[in-house]
N, C-alpha and C positions, 0 to 999 in steps of 0.2 A: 453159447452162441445159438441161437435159433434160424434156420434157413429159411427164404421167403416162402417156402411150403408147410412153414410152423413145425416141422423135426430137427431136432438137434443132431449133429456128424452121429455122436454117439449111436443114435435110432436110428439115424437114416443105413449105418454100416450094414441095419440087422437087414435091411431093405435092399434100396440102391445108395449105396454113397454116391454125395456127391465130388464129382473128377476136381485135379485141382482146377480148373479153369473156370468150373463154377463157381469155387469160391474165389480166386482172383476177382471174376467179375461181379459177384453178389455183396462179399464181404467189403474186403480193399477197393470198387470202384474202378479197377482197371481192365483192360479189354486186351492186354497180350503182355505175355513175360518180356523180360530183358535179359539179352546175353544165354549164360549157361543154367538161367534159375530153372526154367522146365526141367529139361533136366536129373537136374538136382533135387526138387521136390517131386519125383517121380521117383529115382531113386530109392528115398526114404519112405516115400507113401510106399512102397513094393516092399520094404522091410529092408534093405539096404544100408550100406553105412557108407558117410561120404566126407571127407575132409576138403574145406573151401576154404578157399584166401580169397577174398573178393574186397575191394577197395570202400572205406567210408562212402557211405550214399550209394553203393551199388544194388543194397536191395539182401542184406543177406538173412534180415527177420522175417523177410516170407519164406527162404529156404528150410527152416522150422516150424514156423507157423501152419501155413499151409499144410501140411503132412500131418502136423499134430492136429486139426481141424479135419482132414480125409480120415485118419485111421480111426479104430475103435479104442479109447481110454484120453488120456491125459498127459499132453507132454513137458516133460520134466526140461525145465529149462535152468543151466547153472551155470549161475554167472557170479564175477565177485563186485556187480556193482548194488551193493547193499539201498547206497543212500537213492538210488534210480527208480527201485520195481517199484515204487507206489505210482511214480507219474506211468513204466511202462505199462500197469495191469491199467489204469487211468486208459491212455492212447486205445487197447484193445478193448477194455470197455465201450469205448468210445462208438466202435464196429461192432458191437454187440457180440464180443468175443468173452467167453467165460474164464475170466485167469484170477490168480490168487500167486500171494508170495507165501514166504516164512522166513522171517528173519529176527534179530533181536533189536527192532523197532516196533513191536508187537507186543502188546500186554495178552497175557495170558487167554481171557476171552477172544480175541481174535485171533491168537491161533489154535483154538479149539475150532474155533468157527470152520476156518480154512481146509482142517485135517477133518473134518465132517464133509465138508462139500468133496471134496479127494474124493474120501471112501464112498461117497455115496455114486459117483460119477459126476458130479454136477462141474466141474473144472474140464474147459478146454486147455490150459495150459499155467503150469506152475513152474512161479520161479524158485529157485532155491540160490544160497549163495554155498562156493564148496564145503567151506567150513562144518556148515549144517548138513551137507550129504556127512560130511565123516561119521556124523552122532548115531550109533547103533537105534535108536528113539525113532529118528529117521529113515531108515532102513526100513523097521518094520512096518512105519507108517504105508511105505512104497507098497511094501509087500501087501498090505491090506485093498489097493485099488491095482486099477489098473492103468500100465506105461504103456502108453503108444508111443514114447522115441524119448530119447535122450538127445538134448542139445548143447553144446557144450561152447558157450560164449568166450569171444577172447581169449581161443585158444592159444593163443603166443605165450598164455602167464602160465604157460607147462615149460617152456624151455628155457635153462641157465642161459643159452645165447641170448635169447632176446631180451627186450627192451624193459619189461616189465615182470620178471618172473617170482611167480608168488606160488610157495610148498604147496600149500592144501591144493594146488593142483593137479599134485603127484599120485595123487592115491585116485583121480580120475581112472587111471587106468585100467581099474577092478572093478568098472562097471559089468563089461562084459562078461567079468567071473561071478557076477551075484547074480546079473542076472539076462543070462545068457537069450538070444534072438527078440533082443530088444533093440529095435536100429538104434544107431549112434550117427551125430552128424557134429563136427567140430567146426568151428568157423573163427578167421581170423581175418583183419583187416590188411595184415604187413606182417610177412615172414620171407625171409632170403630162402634161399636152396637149402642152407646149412638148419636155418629155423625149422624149416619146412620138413626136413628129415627128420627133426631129435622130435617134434609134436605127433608123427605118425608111429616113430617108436614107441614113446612114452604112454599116449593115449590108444595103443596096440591098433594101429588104421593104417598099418601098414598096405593091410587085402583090400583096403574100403578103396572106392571109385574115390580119386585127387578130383578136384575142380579148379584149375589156376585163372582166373579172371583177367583183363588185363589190368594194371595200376596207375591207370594213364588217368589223371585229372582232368581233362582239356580244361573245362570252366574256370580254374587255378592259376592265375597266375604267379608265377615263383620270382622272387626280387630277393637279393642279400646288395645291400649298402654297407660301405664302409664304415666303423663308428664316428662319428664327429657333435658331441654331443647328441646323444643318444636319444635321451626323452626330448628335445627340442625335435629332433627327427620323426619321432613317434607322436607327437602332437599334431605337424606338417602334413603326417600319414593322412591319420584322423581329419582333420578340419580339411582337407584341401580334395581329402578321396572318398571318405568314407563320413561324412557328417552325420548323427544321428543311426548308424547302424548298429546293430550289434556284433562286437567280436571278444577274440580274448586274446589277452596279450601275457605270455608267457615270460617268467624272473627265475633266475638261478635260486636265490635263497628268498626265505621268508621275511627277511628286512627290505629287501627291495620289493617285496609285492606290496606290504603296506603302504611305502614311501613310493611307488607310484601310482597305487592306488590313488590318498593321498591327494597326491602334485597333479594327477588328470582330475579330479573332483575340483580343486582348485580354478584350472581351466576350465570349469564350465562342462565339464563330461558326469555323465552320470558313471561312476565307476567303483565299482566294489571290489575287496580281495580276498583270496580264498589259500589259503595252507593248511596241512596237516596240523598247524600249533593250536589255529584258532580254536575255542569253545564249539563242539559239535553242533551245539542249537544257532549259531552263528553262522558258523562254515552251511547248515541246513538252512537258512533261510536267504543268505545270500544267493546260493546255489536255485533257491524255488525265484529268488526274485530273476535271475538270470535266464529261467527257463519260461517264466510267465509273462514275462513283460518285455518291452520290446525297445531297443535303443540303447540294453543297458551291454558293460562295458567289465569284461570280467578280468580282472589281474591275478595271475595265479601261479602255481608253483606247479610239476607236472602231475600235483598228485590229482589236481581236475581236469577231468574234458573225457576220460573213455566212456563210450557207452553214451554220451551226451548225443539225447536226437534231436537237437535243433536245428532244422533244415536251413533258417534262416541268416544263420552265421557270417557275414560276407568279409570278417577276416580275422586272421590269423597276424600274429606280431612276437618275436622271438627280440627280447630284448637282450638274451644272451646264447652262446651257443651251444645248442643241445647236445645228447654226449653221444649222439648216433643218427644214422641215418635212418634207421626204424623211427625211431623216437621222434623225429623231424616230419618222418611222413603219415604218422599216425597223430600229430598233435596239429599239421596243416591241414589233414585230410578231416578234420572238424568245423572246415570252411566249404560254407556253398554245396551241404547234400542234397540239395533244393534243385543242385545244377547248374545256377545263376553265376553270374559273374563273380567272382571270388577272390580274393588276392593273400599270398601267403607272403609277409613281409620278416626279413631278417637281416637287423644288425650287426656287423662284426668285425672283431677289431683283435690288434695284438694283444691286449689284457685278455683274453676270451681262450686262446692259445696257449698262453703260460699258466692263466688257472685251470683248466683242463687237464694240462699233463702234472700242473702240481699234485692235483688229486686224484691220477690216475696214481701217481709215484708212494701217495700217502694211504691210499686205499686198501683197506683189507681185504685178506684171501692170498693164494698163493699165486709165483710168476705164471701160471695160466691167467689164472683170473687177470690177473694185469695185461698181460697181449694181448687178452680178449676186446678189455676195455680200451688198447691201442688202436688196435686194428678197429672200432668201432672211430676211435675218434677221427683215423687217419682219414676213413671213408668220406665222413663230415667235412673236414678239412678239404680232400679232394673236392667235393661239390660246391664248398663254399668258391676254391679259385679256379675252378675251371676256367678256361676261353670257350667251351661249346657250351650247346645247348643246353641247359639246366635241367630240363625234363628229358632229354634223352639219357643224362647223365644217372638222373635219379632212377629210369626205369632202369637201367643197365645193371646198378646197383639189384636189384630183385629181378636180374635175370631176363630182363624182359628189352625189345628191340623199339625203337623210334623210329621212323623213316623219316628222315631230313631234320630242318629245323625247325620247332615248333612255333615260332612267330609270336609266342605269348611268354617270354619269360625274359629277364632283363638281359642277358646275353645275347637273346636273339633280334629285341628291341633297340638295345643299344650296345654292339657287341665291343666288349675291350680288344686293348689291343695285347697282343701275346709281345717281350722282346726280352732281348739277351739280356740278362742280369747279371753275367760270370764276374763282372769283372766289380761291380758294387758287392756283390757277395763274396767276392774273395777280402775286399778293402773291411766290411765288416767283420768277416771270421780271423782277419789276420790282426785284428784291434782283440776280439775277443783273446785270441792265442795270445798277445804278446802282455796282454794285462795279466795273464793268468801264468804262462811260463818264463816270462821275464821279470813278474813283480810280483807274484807268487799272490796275485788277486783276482776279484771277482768281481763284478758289476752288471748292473740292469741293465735293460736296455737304454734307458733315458739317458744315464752315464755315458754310456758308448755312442749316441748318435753326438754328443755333446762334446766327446773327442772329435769323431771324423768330422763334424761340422769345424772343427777349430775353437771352439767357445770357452776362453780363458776366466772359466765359471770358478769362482773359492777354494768348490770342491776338486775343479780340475788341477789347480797350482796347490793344491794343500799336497795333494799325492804326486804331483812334477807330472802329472799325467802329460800336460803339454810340452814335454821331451820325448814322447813316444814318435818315431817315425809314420806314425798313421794317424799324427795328428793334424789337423786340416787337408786331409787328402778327399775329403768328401762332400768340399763347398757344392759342388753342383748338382748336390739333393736337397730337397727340404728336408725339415722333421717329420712332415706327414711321409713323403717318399722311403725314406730312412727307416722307420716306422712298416710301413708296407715291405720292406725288403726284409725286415727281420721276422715281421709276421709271416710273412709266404717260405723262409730258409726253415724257420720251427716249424710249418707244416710240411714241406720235404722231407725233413729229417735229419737237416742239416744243421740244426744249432737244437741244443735242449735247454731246460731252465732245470737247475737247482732246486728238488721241492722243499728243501727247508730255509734257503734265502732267495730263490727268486731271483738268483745270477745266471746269466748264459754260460753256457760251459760247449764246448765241441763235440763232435760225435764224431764216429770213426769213417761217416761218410764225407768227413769237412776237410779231409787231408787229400781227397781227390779232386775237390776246388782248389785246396789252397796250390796242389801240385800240378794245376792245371790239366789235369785228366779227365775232368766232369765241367761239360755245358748246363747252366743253372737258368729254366726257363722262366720270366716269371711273366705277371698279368702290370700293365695301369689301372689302376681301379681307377674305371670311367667316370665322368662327371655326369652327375643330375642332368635328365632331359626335362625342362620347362615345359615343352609338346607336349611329354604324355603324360600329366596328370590330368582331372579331371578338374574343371575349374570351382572354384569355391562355391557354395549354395547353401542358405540355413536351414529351408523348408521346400527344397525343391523334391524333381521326382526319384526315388531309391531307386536303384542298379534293377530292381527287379521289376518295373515298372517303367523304364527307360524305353523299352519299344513301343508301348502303348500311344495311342493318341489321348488329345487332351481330352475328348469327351469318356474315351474308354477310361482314363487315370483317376477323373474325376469318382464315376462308377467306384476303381478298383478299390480309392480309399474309403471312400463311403459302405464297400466291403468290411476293408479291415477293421474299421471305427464296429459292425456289428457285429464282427468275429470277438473282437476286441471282448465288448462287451461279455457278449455267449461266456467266453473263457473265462471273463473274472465272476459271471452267477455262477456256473458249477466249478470255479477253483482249481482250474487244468488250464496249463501252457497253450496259447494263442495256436498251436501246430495242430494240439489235439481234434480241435473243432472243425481247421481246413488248413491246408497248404497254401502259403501263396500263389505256387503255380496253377490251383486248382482258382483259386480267387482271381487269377490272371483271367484263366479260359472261360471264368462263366462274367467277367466285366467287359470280353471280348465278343464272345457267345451268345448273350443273352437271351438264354432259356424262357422261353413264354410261360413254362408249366411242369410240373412236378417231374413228366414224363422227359420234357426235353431236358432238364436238371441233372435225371437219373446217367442222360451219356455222357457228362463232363466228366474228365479223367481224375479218379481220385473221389466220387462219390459212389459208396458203397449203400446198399439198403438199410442198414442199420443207422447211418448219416442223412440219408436221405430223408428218412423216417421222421427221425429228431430234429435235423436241421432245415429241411425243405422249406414247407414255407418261411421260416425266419429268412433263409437266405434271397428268398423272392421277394416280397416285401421290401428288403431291404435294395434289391436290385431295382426294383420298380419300382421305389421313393423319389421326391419330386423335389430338387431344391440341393 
């Protein structure tokens, strides 16, 4: 990186370095931190060690950057998002930031190339991914230059608790032993108290300054729907809320991402899918189409989306439920880092509950490993039926406090209603016991509503099921009702499924219903409010673009159409070149001149350089 005084951090250290504030404003374009980053990159720039959980979009790449641009060397940045660091070193080039990877997408000459610019000093920041720190090759390469900081990305894939834990980030912790008064700074998006502890052990930051940010989305809006044909829901999403946007919509297994992949392309969506199965030169070009282009519609399994910086995201769609509450707020929290209006949508339903504990019950590892994955799912299951606030509920989960109702999320919009269940929950646990202790069987759930409803189905008179005293005692629920009751008793803990057939069986909490000892709260899963969607539009104005007037919107797209462009000549995602929100400020703003350009937030000198006059020109075009 070169500073507007033509010295690089490296030289200018031997001089005056430049504070981080000047690089915030020279490099990045912005005119004052957010929250705890000062800071935080004080800290590190001081030689410092600092462990941060700071929320998707909160800003935590300048927590490294920045420090690794103030000190003297190159900072070592290691992360395990392999197929990412070409667009990352891409975005810092962009800022006239000097970065380089090493990874095994790299033929031989260019990582010679790499490991020359290292040693020579020529690298403000190198990524590495862990695997490659382990290779002793690497090691000495280290040794040969110099480390101004270690950054340690998506630190949550140090701990067995959490959501995503991967080995090679075990041996992280002997950075400090190789090479010792070299700051460390660890950063994760989402870790609980219990996370947050075993990452400070393990990566020895026990001493280092914590940083806890808050986890509060506001721009996120949080919605779980009941399932009722599921992708017909997800299309409704799509076309009625979000036409033309980009999101990604999340599938338990890799037959369902193709096969909605698929059935959205079908309807008229631009929609690709992404798994672990597919051919990597696949999975990598879907991946660049998703990141470059704009409108498109990614279906995936959760082996994509971390480390994904596309600000432009405006939603999130869980078409099944995820196995944690980490996992739900690190896969939403890849909606709206832009800060724009955002929507994190989730479907859910009783099949989503008995597959869950079946493959909690089928899962390897020993009965820890299993509570673990309980108490994960319980959590999930809690947020999905709450009556409160969804987002207080979520922050509560990571420790963190709400003050009232947030106004933005489907419970506070359309709050259900909480009511006594005792006595349907007993009429169903007492069909389950009498199938199981008086007829020495087992049955589904669809079996069982099919008694209590009374329904003298084949299957029911083949078994005399319709002699059981609990049969037709439950006219006065539907099968969706019946359905919601069984699902909400499996998430208490009051009925279990069978993981090898998929029968309810009872639990030792069901004999304090059945005994009348235990009050069983449950929700109505409320019905669809028609108000608050947003009304249908093919080519109207995008959520991010909503405040604008017509002459400013006209302006903005005639923006994005040159951004558009820029990105597809030099072959970098549409963010790289500008933000919408910076596209926002200057179709508001409108800069007369190079100089007035420079104070839009989010043009740095490096951008300005390259991009200035294209971006005026194009702002000052006529038609």
């Amino acid at each position: 990186m070169t500073l507007p005084d033509g010295t690089t951090p490296a030289a200018a250290a031997l001089d005056v370095a430049p504070t981080p504030l000047d690089v915030l404003r020279d490099v990045f374009g912005y005119d004052s931190f957010r929250g705890d980053q000062q800071e935080i990159i004080e800290t590190v720039a001081r030689g410092g060690d600092a462990l941060v959980l700071m929320p998707t979009g909160g800003g935590k790449s300048l927590c490294y950057q920045i420090p690794a641009l103030v000190r003297h060397g190159t900072g070592v940045v290691v992360s395990p998002l392999i197929a990412l660091m070409q667009d990352q070193v891409d975005a810092l080039a962009a800022l006239g930031v000097r970065a380089g990877f090493l990874n095994s997408t790299q033929n031989p000459d260019e990582r010679r190339e790499v490991e020359r610019a290292y040693r020579s000093g020529e690298l403000d920041l190198l990524y590495l991914a862990p695997e490659r720190l382990g290779v002793p090759a690497t090691a000495r390469l280290l040794d040969e230059g110099t480390i101004a900081l270690f950054a340690i990305d998506e630190a949550h894939c140090v701990s067995q608790w959490g959501h995503d834990f991967r080995p090679d980030y075990l041996r992280l912790g002997e950075l400090a032993e190789r090479w010792p008064g070299v700051p460390r700074i660890a950063l994760t998006a989402t870790a609980t108290r219990h996370t947050h502890d075993e990452i400070a052990t393990r990566l020895g930051l026990t001493e280092a300054r914590h940083f806890v940010a808050s986890f509060d989305r506001p721009n996120i809006t949080y919605r779980v729907v009941p399932k009722d044909n599921p992708f017909r829901q997800l299309v409704d999403l799509l076309r009625t809320e979000h036409p033309g946007d980009a999101g990604i919509v999340y599938c338990l297994s890799r037959a369902s991402v193709e096969k909605t992949a698929q059935q959205l392309s079908e309807q008229g969506f631009r929609a690709l899918p992404y798994h672990a199965g597919l051919p990597p030169a696949v999975r990598a070009a879907n991946q660049a189409t998703f990141l470059r282009e704009e409108g498109v519609v990614m279906v995936a399994t959760i082996a994509f989306g971390m480390g994904i910086d596309k600000p432009d995201v405006r939603f999130v769609a869980h078409l099944d439920l995820p196995k944690s509450v980490e996992g739900y707020y690190q896969e939403t929290g890849r909606a709206g880092r832009d800060g724009l209006p955002s929507t994190a949508w989730l479907a859910y339903g009783l099949a989503d509950v008995v597959q869950q504990r079946k493959m909690i019950a089928e899962s390897d590892g020993d009965l820890a490993h299993r509570r673990r994955l309980s108490a994960h799912l319980d959590a999930m299951l809690a947020l999905c039926e709450t009556v409160e606030c969804r987002r207080a509920q979520l922050l509560r989960y990571f420790g963190q406090e709400h003050q009232g109702a947030c106004g933005a999320c489907d419970t506070c919009q359309n709050p259900p209603q909480a009511w006594d269940g005792t006595v349907p929950a007993q009429k169903l646990l007492s069909a389950v016991y009498r199938l199981d202790r008086e007829r020495n069987q087992r049955f589904g759930v669809g079996h069982v509503v099919d008694i209590l409803r009374g329904r003298a189905t084949p299957k029911i008179t083949q078994w005399r099921h319709d002699e059981l005293t609990v049969f037709g005692v439950g006219e006065d629920l539907s099968d969706g009702e019946w359905r919601s009751v069984a699902r909400q008793l499996l998430a208490q803990g009051l009925l279990e499924v069978d993981a090898n057939h998929g029968t309810l069986l009872l639990t030792e909490a069901s004999g304090d219903v059945l005994g009348r000892r235990r009050e069983v709260r449950m929700r109505h899963d409320p019905r669809p409010q028609g108000g608050a969607r947003r009304p249908a539009r093919s080519a109207g104005p995008r959520p991010e673009a909503a405040a604008l007037s017509d002459d400013d919107l006209a302006v903005f797209e005639r923006l994005r159409a040159w951004r558009a462009a820029a990105a597809k000549e030099q072959g970098v995602p549409a963010y790289v070149v500008f933000h919408d929100a910076t596209l926002r400020a200057v179709a508001t703003e409108r800069p007369a001149d190079v100089a007035a350009l420079s104070g839009i937030s989010g043009v740095g000198q490096a951008k300005l350089e390259r991009y200035g006059e294209g971006i005026l020109a194009a702002l000052h075009a006529t038609g």
